[in-house]
Structures are given as C-alpha cells and as structure tokens.
FITOR-393561 format. One line per field, with one value per residue: chain; residue number from 0; x, y, z of N, C-alpha, C in turn. Coordinates in steps of 0.05 Angstrom, whole numbers, padded with zeros to 5 digits. Layout:
<nodes>
ch = (A / ...) .
i = (NUM / ...) .
n.c1 = (X / ...) .
n.c2 = (Y / ...) .
n.c3 = (Z / ...) .
ca.c1 = (X / ...) .
ca.c2 = (Y / ...) .
ca.c3 = (Z / ...) .
c.c1 = (X / ...) .
c.c2 = (Y / ...) .
c.c3 = (Z / ...) .
</nodes>
This chain:
<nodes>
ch = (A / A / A / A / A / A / A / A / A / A / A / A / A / A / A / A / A / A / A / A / A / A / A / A / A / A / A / A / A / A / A / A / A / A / A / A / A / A / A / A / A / A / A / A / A / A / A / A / A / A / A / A / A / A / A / A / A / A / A / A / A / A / A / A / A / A / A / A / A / A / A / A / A / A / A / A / A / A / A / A / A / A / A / A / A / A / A / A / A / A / A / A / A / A / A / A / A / A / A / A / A / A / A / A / A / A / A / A / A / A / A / A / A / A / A) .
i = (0 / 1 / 2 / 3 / 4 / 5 / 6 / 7 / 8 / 9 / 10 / 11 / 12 / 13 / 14 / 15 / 16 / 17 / 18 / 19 / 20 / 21 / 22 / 23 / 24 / 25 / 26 / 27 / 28 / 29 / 30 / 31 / 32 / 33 / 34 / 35 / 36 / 37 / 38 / 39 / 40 / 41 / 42 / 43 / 44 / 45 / 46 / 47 / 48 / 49 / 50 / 51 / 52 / 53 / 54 / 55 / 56 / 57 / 58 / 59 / 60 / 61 / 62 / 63 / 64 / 65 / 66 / 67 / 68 / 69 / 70 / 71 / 72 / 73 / 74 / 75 / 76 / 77 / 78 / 79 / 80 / 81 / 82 / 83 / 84 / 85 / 86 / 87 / 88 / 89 / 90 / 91 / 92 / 93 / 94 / 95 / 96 / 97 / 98 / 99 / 100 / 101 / 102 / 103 / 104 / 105 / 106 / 107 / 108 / 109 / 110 / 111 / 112 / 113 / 114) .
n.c1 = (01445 / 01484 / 01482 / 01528 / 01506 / 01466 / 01498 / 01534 / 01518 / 01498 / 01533 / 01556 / 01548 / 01491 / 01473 / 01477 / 01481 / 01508 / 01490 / 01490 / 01463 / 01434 / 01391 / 01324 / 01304 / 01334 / 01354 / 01404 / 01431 / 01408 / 01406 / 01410 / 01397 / 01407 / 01376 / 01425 / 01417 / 01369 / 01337 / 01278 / 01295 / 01295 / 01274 / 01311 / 01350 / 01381 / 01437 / 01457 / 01515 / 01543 / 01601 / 01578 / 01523 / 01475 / 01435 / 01375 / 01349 / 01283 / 01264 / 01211 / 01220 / 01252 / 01246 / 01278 / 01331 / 01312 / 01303 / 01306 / 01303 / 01328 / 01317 / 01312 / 01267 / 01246 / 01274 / 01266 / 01272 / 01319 / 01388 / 01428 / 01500 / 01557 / 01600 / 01575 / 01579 / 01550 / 01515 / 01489 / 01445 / 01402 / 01358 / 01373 / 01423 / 01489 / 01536 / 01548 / 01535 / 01572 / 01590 / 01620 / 01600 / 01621 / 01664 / 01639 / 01591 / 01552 / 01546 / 01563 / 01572 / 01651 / 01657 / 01669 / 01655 / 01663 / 01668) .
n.c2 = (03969 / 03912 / 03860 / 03825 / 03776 / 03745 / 03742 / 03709 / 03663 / 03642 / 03618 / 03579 / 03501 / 03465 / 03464 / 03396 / 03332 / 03266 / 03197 / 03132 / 03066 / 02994 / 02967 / 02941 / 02904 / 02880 / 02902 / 02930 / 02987 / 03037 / 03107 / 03169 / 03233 / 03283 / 03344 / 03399 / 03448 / 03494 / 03518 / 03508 / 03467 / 03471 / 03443 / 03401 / 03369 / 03299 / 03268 / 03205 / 03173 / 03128 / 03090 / 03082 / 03107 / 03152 / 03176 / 03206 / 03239 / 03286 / 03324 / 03357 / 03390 / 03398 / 03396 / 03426 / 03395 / 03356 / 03284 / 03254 / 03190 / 03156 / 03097 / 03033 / 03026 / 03086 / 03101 / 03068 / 03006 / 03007 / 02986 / 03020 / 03014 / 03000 / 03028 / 03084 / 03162 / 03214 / 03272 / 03328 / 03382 / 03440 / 03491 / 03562 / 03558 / 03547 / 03518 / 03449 / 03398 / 03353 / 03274 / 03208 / 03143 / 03102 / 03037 / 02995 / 02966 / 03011 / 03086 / 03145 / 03191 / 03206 / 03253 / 03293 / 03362 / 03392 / 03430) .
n.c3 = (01852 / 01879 / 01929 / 01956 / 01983 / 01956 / 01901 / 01917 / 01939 / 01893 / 01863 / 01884 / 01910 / 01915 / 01982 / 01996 / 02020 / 02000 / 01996 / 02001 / 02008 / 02008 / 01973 / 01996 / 01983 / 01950 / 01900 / 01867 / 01892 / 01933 / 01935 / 01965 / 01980 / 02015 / 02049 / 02074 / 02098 / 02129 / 02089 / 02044 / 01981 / 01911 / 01850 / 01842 / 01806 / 01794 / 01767 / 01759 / 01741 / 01700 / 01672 / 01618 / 01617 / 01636 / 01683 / 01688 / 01743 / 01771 / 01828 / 01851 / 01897 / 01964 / 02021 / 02085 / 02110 / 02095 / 02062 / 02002 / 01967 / 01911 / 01871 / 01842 / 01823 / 01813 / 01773 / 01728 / 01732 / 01728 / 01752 / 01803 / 01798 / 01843 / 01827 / 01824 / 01787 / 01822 / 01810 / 01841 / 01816 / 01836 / 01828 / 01829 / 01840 / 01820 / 01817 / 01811 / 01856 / 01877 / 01874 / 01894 / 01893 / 01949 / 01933 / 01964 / 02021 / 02062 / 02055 / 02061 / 01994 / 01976 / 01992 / 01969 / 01933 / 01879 / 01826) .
ca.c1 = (01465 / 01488 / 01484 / 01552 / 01490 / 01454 / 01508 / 01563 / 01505 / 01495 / 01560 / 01557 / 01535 / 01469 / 01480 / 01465 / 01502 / 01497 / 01488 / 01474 / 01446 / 01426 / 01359 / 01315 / 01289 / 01365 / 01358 / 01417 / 01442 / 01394 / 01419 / 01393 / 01401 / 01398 / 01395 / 01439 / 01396 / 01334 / 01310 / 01274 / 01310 / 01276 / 01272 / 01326 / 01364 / 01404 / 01449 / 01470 / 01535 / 01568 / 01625 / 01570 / 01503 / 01470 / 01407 / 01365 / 01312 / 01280 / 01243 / 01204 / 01230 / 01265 / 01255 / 01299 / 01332 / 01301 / 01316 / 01295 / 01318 / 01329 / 01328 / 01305 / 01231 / 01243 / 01292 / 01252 / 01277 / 01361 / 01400 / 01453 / 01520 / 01567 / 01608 / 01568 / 01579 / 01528 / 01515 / 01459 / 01436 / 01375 / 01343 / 01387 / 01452 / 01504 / 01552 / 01534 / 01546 / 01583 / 01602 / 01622 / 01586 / 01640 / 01654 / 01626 / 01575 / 01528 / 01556 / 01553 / 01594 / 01674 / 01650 / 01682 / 01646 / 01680 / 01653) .
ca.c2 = (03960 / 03893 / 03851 / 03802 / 03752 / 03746 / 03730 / 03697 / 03632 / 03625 / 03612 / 03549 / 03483 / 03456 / 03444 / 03366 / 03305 / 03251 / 03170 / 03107 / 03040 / 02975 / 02964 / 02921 / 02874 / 02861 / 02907 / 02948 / 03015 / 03067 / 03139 / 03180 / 03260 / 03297 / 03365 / 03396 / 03462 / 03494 / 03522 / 03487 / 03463 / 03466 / 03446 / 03382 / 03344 / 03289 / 03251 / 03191 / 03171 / 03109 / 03089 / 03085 / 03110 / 03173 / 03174 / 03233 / 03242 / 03306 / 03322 / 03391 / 03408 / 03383 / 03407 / 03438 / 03375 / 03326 / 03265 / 03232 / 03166 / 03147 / 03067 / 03021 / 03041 / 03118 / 03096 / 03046 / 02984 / 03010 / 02986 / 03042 / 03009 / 03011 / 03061 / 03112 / 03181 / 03226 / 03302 / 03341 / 03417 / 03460 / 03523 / 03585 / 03542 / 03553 / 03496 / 03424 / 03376 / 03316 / 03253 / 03174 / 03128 / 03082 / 03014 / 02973 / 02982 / 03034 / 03096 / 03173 / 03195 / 03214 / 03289 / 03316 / 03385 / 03391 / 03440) .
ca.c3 = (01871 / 01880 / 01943 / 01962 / 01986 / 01924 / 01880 / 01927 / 01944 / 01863 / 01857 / 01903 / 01896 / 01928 / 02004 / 01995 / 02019 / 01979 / 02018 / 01997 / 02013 / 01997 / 01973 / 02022 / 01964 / 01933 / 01874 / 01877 / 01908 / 01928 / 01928 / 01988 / 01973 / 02040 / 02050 / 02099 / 02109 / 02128 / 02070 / 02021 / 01952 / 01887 / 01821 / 01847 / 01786 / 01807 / 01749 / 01763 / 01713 / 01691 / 01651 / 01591 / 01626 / 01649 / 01690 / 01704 / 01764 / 01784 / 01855 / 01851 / 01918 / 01986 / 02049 / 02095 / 02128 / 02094 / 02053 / 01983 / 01954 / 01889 / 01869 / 01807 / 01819 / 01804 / 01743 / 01709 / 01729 / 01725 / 01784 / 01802 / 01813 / 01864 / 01822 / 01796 / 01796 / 01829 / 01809 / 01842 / 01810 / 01854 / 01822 / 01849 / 01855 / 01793 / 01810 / 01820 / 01885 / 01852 / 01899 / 01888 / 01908 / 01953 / 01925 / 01987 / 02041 / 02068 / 02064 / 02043 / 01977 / 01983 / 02005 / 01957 / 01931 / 01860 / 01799) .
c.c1 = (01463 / 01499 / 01502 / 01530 / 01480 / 01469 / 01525 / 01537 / 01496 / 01511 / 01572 / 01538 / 01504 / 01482 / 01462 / 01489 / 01489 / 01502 / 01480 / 01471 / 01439 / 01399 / 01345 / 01303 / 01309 / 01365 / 01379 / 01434 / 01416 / 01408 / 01398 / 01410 / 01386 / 01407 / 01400 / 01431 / 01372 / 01323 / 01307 / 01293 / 01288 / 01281 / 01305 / 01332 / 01384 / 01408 / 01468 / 01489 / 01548 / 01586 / 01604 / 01537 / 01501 / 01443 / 01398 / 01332 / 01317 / 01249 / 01238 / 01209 / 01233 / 01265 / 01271 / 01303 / 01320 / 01315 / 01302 / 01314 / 01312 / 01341 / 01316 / 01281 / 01238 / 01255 / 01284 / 01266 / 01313 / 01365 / 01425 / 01473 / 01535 / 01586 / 01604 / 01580 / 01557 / 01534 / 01485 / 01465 / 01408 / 01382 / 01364 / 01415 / 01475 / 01527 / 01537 / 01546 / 01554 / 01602 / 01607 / 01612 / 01616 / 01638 / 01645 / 01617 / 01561 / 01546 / 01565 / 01592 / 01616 / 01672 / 01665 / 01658 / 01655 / 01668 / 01659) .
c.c2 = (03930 / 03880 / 03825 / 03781 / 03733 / 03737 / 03707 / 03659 / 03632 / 03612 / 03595 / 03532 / 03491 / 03441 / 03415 / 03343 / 03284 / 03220 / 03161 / 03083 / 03023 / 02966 / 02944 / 02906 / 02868 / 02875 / 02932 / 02963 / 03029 / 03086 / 03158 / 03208 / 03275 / 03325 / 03373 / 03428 / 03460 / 03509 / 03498 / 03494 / 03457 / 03460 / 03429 / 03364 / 03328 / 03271 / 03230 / 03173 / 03145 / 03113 / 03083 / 03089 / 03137 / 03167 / 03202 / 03230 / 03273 / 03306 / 03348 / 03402 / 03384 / 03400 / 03403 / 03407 / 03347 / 03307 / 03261 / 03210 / 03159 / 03114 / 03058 / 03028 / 03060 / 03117 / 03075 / 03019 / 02990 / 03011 / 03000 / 03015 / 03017 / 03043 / 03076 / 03138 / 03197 / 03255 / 03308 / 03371 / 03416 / 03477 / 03539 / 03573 / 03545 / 03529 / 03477 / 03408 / 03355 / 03307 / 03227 / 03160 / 03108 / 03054 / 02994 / 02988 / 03005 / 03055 / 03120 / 03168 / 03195 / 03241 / 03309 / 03334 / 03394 / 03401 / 03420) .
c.c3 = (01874 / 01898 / 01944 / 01953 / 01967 / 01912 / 01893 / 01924 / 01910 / 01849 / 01871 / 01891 / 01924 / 01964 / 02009 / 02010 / 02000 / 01994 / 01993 / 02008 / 02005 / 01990 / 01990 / 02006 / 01934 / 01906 / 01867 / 01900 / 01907 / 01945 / 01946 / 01979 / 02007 / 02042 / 02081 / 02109 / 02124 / 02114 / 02048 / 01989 / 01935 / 01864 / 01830 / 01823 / 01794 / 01786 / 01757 / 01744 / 01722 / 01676 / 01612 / 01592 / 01637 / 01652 / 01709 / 01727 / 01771 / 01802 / 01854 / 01875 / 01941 / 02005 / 02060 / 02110 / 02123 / 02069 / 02023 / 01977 / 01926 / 01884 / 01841 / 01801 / 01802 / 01776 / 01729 / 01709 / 01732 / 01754 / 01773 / 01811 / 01836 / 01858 / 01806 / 01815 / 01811 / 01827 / 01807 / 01836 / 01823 / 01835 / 01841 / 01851 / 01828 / 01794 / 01827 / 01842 / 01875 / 01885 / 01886 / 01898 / 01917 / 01946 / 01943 / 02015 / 02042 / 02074 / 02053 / 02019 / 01994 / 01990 / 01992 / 01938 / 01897 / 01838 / 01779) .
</nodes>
C-alpha cells in the first residue's frame, strides 16, 4: 500500500528560501540558503549558474530553521554575481528550489519555486 504522504513531499522542491548579501570584506555576493522548516535537510546541493559558469557546493545537512551561506571562501576564490541563478536539491526532494539573485541590494531571490 501506498501512502499520499510519502510520495506527494518527493514530488516538491526543498522548503528553502534563497537571500543574499554583500560580503563584509567587498568580495562579492554571498548566497544565504535558509530553511523554512523544522526538520532537518540533507545531503544540500546548491548550483549556482551564470551565463557561462556553474558552481557546485554541498552542506551534509541544515537544520530545521536554520541558515548557511555560501561566498568566495567556500568556492575557491569565485565571486557570485549579481545575476546568477540559484538551484538548491536535498535528499528526499525530486524537484529543485530555483531563485535569482536580484540585480541590486540585499535581498532574497524572486520567490519563484519553478521545476
């Protein structure tokens, strides 16, 4: 037998929002990944896309409610622009959370949700 629960949340993205920010020592954007639960997320890939760039980070898990950031540290020196794309996949989640980074200021993706 086969439980709604079970399949219906694999077939969503990762509840995440997606922010960003200005780095506090001028090197960039950094990319704040928040989640908007309380369970923990696991096994977190977040691709950050240009017009001729892809950058991958992964965080082995995110607690319920909480935050990571991604900046030039975690990506070897690559400052994110103002317009990258952002697509986060979690373990258990079958479509991905994709957002824009806005072109100016502090200030979460366009909230759009979009397989």
């Amino acid at each position: 037998m086969l439980f709604a629960t079970g399949c219906s949340r694999q077939l969503e993205a990762p509840p995440v929002e997606v922010l960003k920010r200005e780095s506090l020592v001028g090197a960039g954007k950094i990319v704040q990944v928040r989640s908007t639960t309380d369970e923990i997320l696991r096994q977190i890939e977040v691709t950050i896309m240009t017009d001729d760039l892809e950058m991958r980070h992964v965080e082995d898990e995110l607690a319920g409610r909480a935050t990571f950031e991604i900046g030039w540290k975690k990506l070897d020196g690559w400052r994110i622009p103002d317009s990258a794309e952002i697509e986060v996949r979690a373990a258990g989640y079958l479509l991905p959370y994709r957002a824009k980074l806005k072109p100016s200021g502090n200030g979460a993706g366009d909230g759009k949700n979009s397989p």
